[in-house]
PLY file of the C-alpha trace (Angstrom):
ply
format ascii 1.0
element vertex 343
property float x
property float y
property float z
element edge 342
property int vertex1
property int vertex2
end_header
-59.50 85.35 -66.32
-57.49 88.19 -68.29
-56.34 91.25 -66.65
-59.13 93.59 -67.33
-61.43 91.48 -65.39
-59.46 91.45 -62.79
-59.25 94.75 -62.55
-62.39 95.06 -62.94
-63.42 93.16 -59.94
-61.12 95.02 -57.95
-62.96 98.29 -58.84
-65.98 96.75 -57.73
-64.14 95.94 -54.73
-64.58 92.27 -55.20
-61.22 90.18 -53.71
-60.42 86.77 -54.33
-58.47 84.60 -51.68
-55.63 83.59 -54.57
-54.39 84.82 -57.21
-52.05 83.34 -59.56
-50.82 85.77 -62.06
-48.70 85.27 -65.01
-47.81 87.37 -68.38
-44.73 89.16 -69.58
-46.54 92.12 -68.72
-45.24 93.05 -65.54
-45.92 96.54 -64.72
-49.46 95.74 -64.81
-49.13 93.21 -62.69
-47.61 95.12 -60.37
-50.41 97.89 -61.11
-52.45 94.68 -59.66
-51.07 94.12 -56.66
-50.80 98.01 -55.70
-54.43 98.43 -56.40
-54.44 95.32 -54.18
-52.62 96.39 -51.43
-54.38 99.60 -51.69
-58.15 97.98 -51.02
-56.82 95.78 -48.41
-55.04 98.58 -46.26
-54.21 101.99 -45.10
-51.17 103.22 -46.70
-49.88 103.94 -43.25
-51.07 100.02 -42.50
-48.83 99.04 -45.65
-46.10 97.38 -44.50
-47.01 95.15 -41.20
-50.21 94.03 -44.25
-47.70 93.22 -47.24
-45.65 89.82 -46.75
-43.25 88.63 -49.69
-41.31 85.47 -50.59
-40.18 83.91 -53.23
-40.29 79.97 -54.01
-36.62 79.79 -54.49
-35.82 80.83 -51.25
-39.14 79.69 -49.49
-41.02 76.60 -49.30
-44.83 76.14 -49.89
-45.25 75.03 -45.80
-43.39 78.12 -44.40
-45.48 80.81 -46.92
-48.77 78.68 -46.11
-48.33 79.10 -42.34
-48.01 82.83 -43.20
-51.24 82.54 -44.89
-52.93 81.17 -42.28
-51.67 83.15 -39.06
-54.14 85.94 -38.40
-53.05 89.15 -39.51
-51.50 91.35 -36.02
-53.23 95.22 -35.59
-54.42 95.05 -39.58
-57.69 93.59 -40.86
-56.35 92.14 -43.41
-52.98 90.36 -45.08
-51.26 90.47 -48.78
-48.97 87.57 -49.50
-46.78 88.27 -52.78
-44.88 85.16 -53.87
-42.77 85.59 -56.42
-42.79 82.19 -58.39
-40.93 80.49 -61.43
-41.34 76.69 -59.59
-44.66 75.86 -58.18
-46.96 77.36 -61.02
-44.06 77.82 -63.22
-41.70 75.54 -65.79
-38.45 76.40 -63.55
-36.58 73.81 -61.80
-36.95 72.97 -58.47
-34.10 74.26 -56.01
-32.14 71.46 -53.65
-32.56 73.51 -50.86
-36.04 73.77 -50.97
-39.05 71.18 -50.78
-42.43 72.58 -51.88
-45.58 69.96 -50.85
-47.98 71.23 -53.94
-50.58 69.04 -52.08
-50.84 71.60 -49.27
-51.58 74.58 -51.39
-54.35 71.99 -53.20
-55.81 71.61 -49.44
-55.53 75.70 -48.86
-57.52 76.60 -52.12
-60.41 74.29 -50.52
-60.07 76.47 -47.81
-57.99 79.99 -47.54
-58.24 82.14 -45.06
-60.48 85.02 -44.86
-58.16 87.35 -43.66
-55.27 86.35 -46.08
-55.10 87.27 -49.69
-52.33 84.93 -51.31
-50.62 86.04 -54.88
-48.47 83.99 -56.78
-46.41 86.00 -59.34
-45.30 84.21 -62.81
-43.31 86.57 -64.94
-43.50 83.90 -67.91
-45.87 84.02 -70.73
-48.13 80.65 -69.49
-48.10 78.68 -66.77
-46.96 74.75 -66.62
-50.22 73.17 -67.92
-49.17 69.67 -67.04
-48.97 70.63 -63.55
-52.04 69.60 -61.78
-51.70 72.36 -59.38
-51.99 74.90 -62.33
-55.12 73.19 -63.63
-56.99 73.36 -60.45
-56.20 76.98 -59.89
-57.65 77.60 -63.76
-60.86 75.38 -62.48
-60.91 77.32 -59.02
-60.89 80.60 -61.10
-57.64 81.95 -59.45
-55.22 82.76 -62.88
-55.32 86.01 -63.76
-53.33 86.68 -67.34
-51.45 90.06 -68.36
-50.62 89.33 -71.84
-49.30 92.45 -73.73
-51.47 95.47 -74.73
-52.67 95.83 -78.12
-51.28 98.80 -80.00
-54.39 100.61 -79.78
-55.19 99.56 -76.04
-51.57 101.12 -75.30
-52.50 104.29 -77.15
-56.14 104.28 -74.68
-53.85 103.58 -71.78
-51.42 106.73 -72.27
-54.49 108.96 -73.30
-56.18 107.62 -69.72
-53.06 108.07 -67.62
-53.08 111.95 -68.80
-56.63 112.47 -68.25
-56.64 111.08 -64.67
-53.89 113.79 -64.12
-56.47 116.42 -65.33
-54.42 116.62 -68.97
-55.96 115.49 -72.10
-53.53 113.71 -74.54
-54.16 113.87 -78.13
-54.24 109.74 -79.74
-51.11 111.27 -82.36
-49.42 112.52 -79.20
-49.67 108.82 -77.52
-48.62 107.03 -81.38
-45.80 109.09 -81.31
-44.83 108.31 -78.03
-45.09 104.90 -78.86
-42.83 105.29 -81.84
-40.00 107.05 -79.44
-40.05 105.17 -75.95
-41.60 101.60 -77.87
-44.19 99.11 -75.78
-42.47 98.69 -71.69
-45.11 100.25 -70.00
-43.03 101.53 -67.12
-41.03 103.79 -69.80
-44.18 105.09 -70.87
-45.91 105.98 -67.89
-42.45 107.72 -66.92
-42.90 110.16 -70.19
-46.45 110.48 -70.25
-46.33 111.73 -66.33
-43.38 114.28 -67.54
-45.33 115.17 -70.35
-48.45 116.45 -68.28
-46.21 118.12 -66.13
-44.86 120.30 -69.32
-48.45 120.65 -70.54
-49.53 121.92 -67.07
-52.93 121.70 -65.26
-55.99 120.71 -68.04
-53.25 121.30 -70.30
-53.47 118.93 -74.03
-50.09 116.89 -74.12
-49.73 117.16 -78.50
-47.66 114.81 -81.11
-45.33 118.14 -81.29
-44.93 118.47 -77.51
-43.59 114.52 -77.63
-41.16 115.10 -80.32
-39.96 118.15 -79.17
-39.43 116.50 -75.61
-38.70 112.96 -75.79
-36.10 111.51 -77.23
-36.27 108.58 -79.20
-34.70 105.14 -77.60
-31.55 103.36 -79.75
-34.14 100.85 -80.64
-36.81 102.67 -81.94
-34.44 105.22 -84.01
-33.56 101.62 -85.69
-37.21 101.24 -86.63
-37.30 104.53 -87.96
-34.31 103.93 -89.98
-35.20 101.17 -91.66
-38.46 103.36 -92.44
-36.80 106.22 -93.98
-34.65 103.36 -95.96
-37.91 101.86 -97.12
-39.53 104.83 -97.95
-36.17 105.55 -100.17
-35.36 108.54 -98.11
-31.86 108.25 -97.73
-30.81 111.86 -96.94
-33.08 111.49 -93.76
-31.82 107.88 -92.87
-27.88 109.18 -93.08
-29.13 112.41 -91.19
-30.19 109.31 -88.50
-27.21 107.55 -88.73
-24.97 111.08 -87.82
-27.63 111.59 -85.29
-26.79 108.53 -83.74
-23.30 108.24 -83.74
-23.56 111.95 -82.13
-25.25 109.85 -79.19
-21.80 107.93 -79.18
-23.91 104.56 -80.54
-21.61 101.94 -81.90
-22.07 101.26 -85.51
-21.44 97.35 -84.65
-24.31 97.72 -82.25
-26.71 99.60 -85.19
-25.65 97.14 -87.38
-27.08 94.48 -85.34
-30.54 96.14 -84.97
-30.59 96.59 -88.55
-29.82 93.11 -89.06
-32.69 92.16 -86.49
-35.27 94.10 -87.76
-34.55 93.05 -91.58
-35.09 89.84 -89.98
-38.23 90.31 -88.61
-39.53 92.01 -91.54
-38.42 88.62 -93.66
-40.55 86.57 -91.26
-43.11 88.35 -90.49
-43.73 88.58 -94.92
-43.53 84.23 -94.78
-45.70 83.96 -91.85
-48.24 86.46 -93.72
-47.49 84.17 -96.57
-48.93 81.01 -93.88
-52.28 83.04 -92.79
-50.88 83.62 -89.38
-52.81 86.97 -87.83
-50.52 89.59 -86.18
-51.04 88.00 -82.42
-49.97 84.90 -84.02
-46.82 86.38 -85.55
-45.90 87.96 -82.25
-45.90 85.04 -80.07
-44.27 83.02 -82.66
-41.36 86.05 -82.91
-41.40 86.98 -79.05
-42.24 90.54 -79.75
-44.85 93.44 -78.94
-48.18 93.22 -81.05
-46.82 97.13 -81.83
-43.61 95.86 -82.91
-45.39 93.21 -85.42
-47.69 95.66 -86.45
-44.32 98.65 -87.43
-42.49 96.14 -88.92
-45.00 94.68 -91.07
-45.69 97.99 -92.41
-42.10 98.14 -93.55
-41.92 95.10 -94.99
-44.68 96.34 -97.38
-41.15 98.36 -98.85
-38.84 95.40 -99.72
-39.23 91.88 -101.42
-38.50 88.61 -99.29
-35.60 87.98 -102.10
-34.44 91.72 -101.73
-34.42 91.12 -97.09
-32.44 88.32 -97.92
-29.53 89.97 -100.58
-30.08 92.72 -97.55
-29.07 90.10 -94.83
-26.10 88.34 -96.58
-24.21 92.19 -97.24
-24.78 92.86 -93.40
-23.38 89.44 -92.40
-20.48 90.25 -94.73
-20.02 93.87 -93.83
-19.96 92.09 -90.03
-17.10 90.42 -91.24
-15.05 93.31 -92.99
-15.72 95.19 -90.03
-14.72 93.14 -87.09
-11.65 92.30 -89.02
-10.43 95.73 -89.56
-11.13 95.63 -93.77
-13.20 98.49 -93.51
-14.09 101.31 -91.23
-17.18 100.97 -89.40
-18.58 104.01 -89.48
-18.33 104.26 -93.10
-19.19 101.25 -93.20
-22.81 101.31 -92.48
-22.76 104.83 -93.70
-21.97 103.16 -97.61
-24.68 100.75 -96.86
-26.81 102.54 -96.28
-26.28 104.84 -98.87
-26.79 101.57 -101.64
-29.47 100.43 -99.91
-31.28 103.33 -100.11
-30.18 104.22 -103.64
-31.43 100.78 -104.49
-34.81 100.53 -103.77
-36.88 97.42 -101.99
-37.48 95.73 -104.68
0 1
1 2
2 3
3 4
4 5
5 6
6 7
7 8
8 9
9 10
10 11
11 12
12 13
13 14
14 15
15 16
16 17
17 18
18 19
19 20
20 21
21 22
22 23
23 24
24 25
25 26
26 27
27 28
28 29
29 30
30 31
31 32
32 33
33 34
34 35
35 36
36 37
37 38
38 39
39 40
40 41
41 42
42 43
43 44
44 45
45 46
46 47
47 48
48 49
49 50
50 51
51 52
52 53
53 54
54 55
55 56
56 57
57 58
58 59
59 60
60 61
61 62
62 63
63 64
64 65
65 66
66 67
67 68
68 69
69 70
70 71
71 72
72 73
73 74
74 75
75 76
76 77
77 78
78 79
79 80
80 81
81 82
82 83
83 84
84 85
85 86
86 87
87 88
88 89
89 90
90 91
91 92
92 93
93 94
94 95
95 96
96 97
97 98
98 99
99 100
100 101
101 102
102 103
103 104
104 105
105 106
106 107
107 108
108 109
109 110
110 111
111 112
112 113
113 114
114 115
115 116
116 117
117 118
118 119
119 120
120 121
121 122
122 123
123 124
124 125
125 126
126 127
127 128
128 129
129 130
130 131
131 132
132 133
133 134
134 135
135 136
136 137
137 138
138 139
139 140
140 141
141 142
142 143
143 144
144 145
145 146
146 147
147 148
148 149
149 150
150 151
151 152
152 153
153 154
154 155
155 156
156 157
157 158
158 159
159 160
160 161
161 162
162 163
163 164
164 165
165 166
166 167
167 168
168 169
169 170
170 171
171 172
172 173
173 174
174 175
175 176
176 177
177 178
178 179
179 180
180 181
181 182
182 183
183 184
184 185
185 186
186 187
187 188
188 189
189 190
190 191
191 192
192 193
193 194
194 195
195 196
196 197
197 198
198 199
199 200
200 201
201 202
202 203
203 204
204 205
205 206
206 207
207 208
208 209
209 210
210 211
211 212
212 213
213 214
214 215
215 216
216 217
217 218
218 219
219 220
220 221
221 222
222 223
223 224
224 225
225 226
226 227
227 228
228 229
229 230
230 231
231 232
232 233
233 234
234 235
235 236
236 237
237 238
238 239
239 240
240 241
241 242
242 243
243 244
244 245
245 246
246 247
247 248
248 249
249 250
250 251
251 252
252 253
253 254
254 255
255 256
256 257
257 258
258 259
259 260
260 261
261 262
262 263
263 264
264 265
265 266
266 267
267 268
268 269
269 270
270 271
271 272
272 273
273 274
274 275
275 276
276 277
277 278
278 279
279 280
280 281
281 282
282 283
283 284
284 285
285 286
286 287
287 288
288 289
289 290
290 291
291 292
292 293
293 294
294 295
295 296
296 297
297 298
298 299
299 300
300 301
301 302
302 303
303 304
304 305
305 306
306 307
307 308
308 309
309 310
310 311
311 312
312 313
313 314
314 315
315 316
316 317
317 318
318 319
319 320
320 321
321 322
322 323
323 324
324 325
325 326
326 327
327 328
328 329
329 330
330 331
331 332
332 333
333 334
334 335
335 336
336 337
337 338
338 339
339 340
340 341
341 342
């Protein structure tokens, strides 16, 4: 079961009696369990209804008695069990013994007045558990994989319009392009945002780049944007911008190196017919961040990434060593970079 189903059943105020949930995604898992918590008590209620553990600390027996003493003055009881061991690929601490054939026994038959939640911040579960494959069977994992780039976009504009704002789709892209894919950074600027645009206000792309300032990551992507575009005046008015934040050339320098990295594989793996989900599981990145950095690719040959690659890892050199300043360093690269094309 993905997210949105689950979600969806929630809505429809439809509870399961375990959850296992797992995905690199973790504010909206944590959305999950608040919208949880939420249906299964009063807010005053909240905390004699919300029990937590975690299986490095706790073993399977002592959070499955838990589970099965009867909640005291609330109807009903959340169990959050923050887990890298049981459902997970983590190794198993000394200290504590987890019987995996006791939580086998409990999904035959959990308590009614218990909700259990097992939380898995890792991007799958151990399949050669046979734990894990009975809670797949016994419908119980629930999946937060990453938002698509155009899901995240329908997620900002939502978040406005439940605050009685309406958010323009440029607004959200650009606010994408200056806070980049965590969630939890996003919500945080689109709530500020609405409060600017005021009540049924319209949150627009000016209003976000007027207001929020772009991270040290994502001025990188737009750097190596304005170099591929052959802009250079605007990617050395970056740079100064930059080092006006106090950002350490070394540190820039190793962006740019990562990103003209990910723009060489991401123009072999197009090469090998992988899609752009593909590509991002195979590089551990966003599907946004595949889909930017492909785009720039588009502005430089895999032979011209490469020359790019070697002068950084030399420049690395001549810096660290004291051969060359580092500010104008990257400030001369850039400026034969851009003078030089992609090609």
């Amino acid at each position: 079961m993905d997210a949105r189903q689950a979600f969806k059943e929630l809505r429809d105020e439809h509870v399961r009696p375990v959850y296992v949930c797992c995905g690199l995604e973790t504010y909206r898992m944590n959305e999950f369990t608040e919208r949880l918590a939420a249906l299964l008590a009063e807010p005053e209620h909240r905390e004699m209804a919300v029990v937590r553990f975690d299986t490095a600390e706790h073993s399977l027996d002592t959070i499955l008695e838990e589970a099965q003493t009867l909640p005291f003055l609330v109807p009903n009881k959340l169990i959050l069990v923050r887990d890298n061991v049981v459902f997970g690929s983590g190794r198993d601490s000394a200290k504590v013994e987890h019987r995996t054939d006791k939580l086998m026994d409990y999904f035959r038959q959990p308590m009614d007045s218990s909700v259990l939640v097992f939380l898995v911040a890792a991007e799958k579960l151990d399949e050669r558990k046979k734990l894990t494959k009975r809670a797949k069977e016994d419908g119980f994992v629930v999946t937060f994989a990453p938002l698509q780039p155009e899901e995240l976009v329908q997620w900002a504009c939502g978040r406005a319009t439940k605050q009685g704002r309406t958010m323009e789709p440029a607004a959200a892209e650009e606010l994408l392009k200056r806070v980049g894919t965590e969630m939890g950074a996003l919500a945080a600027e689109t709530d500020k945002l609405c409060l600017h645009a005021g009540d049924k206000g319209t949150v627009t792309a000016a209003a976000v780049a007027e207001l929020v300032p772009a991270s040290t990551e994502q001025s990188v992507f737009k750097l190596t944007e304005e170099i591929a575009s052959l802009r250079t005046d605007r990617a050395i008015a970056l740079y100064y911008d930059l080092l006006k934040q106090r950002e350490e050339p070394i540190k820039l320098m190793a962006l740019l190196v990562r990103q003209f990295r990910h723009m060489l594989f991401v123009k072999e793996l197009g090469k090998m017919g992988y899609s752009p989900q593909q590509m991002a599981g195979q590089l551990g990145l966003h599907p946004y961040a595949v889909k930017i950095t492909a785009e720039q690719a588009k502005g430089f040959s895999a032979g011209r990434l490469t020359v790019l690659l070697n002068r950084l890892a030399e420049l690395d050199y001549e810096m660290k060593s004291g051969r060359v300043d580092k500010t104008l360093g990257l400030e001369m690269f850039l400026l034969r970079t851009g003078s030089e094309g992609g090609a």
